[in-house]
C-alpha positions as CSV (number, residue, x, y, z in Angstrom):
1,X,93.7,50.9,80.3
2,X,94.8,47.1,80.2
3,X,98.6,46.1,79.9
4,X,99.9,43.6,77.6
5,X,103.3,42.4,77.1
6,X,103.4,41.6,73.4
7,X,105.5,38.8,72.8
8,X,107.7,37.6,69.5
9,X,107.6,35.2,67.4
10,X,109.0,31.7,69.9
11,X,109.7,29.5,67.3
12,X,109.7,26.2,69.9
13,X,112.4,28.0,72.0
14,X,110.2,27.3,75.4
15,X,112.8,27.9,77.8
16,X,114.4,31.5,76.7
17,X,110.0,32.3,76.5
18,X,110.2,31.2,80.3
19,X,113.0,33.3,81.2
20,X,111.3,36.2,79.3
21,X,108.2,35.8,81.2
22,X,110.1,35.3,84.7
23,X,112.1,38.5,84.2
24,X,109.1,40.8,83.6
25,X,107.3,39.3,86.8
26,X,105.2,36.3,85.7
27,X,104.9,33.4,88.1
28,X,104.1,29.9,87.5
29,X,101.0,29.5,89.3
30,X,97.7,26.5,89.1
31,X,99.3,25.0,85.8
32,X,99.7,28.8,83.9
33,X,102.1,31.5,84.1
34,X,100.6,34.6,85.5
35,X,101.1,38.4,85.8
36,X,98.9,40.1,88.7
37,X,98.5,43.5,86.2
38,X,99.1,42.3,83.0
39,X,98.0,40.4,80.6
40,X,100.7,38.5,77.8
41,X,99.9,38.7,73.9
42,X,101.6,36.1,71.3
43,X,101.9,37.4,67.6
44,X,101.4,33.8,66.6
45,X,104.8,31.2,64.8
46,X,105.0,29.1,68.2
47,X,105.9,26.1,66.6
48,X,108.9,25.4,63.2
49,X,112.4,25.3,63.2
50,X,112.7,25.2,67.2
51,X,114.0,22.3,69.5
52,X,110.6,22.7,72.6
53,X,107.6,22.6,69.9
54,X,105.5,20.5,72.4
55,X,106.6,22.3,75.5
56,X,105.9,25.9,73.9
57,X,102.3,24.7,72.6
58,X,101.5,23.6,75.6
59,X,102.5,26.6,77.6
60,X,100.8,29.1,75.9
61,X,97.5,27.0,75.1
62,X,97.6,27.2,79.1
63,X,98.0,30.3,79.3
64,X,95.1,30.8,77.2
65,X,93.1,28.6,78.5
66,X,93.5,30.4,82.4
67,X,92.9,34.0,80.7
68,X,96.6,35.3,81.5
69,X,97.0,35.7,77.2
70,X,95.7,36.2,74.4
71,X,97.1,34.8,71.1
72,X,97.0,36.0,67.1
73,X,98.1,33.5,64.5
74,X,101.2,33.2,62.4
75,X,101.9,31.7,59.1
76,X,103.6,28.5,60.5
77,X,100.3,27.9,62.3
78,X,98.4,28.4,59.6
79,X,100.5,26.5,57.9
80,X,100.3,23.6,59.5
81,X,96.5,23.5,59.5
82,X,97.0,23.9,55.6
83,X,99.4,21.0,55.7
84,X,96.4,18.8,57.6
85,X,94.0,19.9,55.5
86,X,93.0,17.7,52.6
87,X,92.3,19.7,49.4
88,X,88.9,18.8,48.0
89,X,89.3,19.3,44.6
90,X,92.8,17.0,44.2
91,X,92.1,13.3,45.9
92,X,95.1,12.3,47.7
93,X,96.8,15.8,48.6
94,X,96.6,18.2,50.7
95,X,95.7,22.4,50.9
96,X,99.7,22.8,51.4
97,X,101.9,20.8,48.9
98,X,103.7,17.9,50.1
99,X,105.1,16.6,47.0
100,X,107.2,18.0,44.1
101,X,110.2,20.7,45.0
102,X,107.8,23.2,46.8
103,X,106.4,20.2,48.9
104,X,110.1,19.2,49.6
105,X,110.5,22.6,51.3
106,X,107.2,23.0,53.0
107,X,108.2,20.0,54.9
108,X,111.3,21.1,55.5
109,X,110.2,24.1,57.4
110,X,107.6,22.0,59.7
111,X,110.1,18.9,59.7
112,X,110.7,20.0,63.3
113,X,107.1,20.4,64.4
114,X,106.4,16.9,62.6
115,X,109.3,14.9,64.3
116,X,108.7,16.3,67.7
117,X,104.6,16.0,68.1
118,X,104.2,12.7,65.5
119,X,102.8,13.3,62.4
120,X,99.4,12.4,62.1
121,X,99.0,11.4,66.2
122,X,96.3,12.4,68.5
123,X,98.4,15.2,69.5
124,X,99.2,15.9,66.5
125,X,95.7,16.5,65.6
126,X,95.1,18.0,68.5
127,X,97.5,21.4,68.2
128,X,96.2,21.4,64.7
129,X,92.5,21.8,65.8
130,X,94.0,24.1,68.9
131,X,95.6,26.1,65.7
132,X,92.0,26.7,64.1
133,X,90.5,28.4,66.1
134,X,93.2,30.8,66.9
135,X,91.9,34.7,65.8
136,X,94.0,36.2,62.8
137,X,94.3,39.6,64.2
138,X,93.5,41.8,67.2
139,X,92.1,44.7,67.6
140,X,92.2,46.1,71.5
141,X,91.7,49.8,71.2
142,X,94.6,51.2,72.4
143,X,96.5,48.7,70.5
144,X,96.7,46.5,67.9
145,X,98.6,43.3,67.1
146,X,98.6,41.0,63.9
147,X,101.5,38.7,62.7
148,X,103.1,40.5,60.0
149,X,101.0,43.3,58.6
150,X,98.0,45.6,59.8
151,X,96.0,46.5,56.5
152,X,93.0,47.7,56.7
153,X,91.0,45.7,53.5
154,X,93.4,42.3,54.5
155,X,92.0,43.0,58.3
156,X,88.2,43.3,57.3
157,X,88.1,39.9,55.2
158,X,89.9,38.1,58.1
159,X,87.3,40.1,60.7
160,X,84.4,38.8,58.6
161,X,86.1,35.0,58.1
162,X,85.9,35.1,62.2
163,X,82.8,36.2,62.4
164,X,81.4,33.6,60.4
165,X,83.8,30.3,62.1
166,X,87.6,31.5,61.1
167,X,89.5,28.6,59.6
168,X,86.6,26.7,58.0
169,X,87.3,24.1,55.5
170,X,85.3,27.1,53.1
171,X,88.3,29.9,54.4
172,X,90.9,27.8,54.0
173,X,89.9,26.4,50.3
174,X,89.2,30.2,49.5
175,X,92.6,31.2,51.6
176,X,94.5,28.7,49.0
177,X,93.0,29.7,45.6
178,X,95.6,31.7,43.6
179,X,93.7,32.5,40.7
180,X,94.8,32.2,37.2
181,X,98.4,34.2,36.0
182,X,99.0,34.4,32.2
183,X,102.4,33.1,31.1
184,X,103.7,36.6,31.1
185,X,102.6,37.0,35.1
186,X,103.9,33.7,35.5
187,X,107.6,34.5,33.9
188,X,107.5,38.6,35.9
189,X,106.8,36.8,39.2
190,X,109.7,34.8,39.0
191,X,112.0,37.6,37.7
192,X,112.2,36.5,33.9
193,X,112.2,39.0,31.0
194,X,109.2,40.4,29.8
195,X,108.1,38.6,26.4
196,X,106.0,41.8,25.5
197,X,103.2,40.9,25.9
198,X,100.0,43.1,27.1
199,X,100.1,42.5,31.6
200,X,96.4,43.7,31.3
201,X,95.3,40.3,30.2
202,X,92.5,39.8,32.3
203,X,93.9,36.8,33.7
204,X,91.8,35.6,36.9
205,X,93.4,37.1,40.1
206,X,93.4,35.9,43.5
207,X,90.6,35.1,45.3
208,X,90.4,38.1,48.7
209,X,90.9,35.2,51.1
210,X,94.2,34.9,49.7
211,X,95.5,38.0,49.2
212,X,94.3,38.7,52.8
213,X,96.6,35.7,54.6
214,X,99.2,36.5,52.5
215,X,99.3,40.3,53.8
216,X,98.5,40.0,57.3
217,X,100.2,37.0,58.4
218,X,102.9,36.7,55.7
219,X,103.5,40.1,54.6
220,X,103.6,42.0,51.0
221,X,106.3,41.8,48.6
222,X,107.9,43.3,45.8
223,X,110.4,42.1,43.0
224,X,114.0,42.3,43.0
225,X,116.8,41.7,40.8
226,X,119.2,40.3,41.1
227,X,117.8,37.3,42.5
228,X,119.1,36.3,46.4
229,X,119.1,33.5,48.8
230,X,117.3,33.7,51.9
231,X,117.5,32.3,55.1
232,X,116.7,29.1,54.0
233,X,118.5,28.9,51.0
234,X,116.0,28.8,48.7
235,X,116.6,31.3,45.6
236,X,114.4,34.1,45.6
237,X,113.0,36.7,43.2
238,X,110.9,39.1,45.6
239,X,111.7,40.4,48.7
240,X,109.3,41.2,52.0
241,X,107.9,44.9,52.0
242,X,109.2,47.6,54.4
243,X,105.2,48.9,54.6
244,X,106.0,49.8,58.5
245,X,108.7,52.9,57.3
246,X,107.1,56.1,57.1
247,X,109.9,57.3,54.9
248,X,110.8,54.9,53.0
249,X,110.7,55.6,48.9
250,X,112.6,53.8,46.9
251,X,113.7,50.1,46.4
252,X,116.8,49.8,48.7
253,X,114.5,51.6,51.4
254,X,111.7,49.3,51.0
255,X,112.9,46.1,49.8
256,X,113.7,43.6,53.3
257,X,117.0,42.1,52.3
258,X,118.6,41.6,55.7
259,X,122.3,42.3,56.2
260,X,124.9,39.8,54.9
261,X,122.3,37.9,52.3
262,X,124.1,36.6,49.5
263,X,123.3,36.5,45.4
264,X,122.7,33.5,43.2
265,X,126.4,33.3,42.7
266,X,127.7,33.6,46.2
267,X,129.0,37.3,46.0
268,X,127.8,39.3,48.7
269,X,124.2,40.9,47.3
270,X,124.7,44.1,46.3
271,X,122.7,47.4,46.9
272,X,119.7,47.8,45.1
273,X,118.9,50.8,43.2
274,X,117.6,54.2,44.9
275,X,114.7,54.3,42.2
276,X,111.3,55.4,43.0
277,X,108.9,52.7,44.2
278,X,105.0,52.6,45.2
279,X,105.4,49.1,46.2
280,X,104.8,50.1,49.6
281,X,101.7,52.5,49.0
282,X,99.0,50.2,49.3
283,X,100.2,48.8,52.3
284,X,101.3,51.3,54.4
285,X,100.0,51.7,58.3
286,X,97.4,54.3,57.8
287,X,95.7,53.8,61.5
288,X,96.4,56.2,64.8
289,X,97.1,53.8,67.5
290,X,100.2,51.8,67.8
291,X,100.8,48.4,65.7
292,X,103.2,45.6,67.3
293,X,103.8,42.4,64.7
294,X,106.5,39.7,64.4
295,X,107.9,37.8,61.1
296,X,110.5,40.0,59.6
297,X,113.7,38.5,61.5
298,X,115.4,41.6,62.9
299,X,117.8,41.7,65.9
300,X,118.8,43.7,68.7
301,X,121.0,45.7,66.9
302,X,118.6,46.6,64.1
303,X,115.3,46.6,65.2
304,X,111.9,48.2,63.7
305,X,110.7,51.0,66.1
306,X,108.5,53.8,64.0
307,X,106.5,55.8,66.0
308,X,103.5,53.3,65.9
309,X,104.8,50.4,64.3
310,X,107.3,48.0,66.4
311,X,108.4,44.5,65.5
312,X,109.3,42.1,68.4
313,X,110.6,39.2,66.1
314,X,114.2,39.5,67.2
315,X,115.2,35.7,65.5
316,X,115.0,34.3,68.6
317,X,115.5,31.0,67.2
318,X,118.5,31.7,65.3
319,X,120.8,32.9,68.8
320,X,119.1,36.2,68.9
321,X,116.7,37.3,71.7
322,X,113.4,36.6,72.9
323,X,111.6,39.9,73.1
324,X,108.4,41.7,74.3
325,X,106.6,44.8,73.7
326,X,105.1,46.5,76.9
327,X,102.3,48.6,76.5
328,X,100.7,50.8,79.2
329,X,98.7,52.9,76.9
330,X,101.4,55.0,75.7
331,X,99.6,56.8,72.2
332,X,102.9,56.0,70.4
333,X,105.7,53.7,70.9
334,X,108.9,53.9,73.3
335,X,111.4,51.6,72.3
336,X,112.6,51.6,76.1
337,X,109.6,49.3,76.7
338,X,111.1,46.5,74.8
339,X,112.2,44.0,77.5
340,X,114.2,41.0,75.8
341,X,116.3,37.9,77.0
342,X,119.0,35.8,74.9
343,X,118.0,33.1,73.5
């Protein structure tokens, strides 16, 4: 049985993923930091936000390169092939927006990223065709490891995609096409009132390419009111999907609103209802071995550790920790394995 040390999400923070990787015994050794039993796993988002974007690119890639890791991708990687990408059908833009209010804050996110490799330089390019060929899950027996949710139907289109070339120009065109919403889907998603109208409308829904990347690497969600303010601050009318929590039921169960988020008026956001919800049904974990994942911003103090479902995104980027899973085969998962160091 192999041993991997599944590591969150680094977010450019190079040194605190050095001092993780020193305190559980790798050495610095012919250009790549090593382990002489073990073998390091990345749940993808090694670049945004962070102040060592170049540095922490350029240590995993070599750790990749030598064999001593493996690597599954995140959103922000994704991401930021999307934002290279030109989109075929609209001359002059790109697969992720750049202009209007949503392009304003897509390139806020990956300002960092942008400033610190040169947008649009050789290296530039380079990460970004590094980025492409990165696998969207991993399945190692024992274990598996995606970036923010293991579901089974989101896993097989992404399993097929790599099969075929993963992040063609095709995937990613398909990865980015929406489909058609009515006026009434339109107005529900962004938590207006109904007007009445019929929901079954036959509108054109997303194409599976889509709905795939936006389950696995970025994670289902469900709609909330009142609206809240994320991390960001960006106002926001659905919230991320608690699909790891065995128990969970109803809205304030499943609904991800971390602790201390505010409401559109500033007031602290209150509790949301304990109503019944199957928001969670489609995507719950349904497999038999353990699952570890990153994305959902959680901290020492309130980690997710289900008995095979464990997040090692600890917000390491924000002054949390830097964190690791490590697996020795165990059939479920021991939160005394996570190892972590401040960041």
């Amino acid at each position: 049985m192999a041993s991997y040390d599944v590591i969150g999400d680094v977010h450019g923070c190079a040194d605190a993923l050095e001092r993780l990787l020193r305190q559980m015994g790798y050495v610095e050794r012919d250009g790549a930091w090593r382990h002489p039993g073990r073998t390091a796993v990345f749940v993808g988002d090694l670049i945004d936000r962070g102040p060592q974007q170049v540095e922490t690119v350029t240590l995993v890639r070599r750790m990749v390169d030598a064999g001593t890791a493996l690597i599954t991708m995140g959103n922000h990687e994704f991401n930021a092939v999307a934002w290279a990408t030109p989109n075929e059908s609209e001359t002059g833009t790109f697969l992720r927006p750049r202009h209007d209010d949503k392009g304003a804050r897509n390139r806020e996110q990956h300002a960092a990223f942008l400033e610190q490799v040169g947008e649009d330089s050789p290296l530039h390019r380079e990460f970004v065709d590094w980025f492409r060929t990165l696998p969207m899950h991993l399945d190692l027996g024992a274990l598996r490891v995606v970036h923010a949710c293991w579901h089974d139907e989101s896993i097989d289109v992404l399993r097929a995609a790599e099969r075929t070339g993963g992040l063609t120009d095709e995937f990613l065109h398909a990865a980015h096409d929406r489909g058609h919403r009515c006026e009434e889907h339109a107005r529900r998603s962004q938590g207006e009132a109904s007007s009445g109208a019929d929901p079954d409308c036959g509108c054109r829904s997303s194409s599976a390419e889509y709905s795939a990347i936006e389950t696995a690497l970025k994670g289902p969600e469900m709609p909330v009111t009142p609206r809240y303010v994320d991390k960001g601050g960006h106002l926001r009318s659905r919230a991320r999907v608690r699909w790891w929590d065995v128990s969970a039921r109803t809205n304030r169960q499943l609904a991800e609103i971390p602790p201390g988020t505010k409401a559109e008026d500033g007031s602290d956001y209150p509790p949301l209802p304990e109503t019944p919800s199957t928001e969670a049904e489609p995507f719950r974990y349904r497999g038999e071995v353990p699952v570890v994942f990153g994305h959902y911003w959680r901290t020492k103090e309130n980690p997710v550790t289900e008995p095979l479902a464990v997040c090692v995104d600890l917000s390491a980027v924000r002054g949390g920790h830097m964190a690791a899973y490590r697996f020795d085969g165990e059939p479920t998962i021991d939160v005394t394995r996570l190892e972590m160091v401040d960041a």
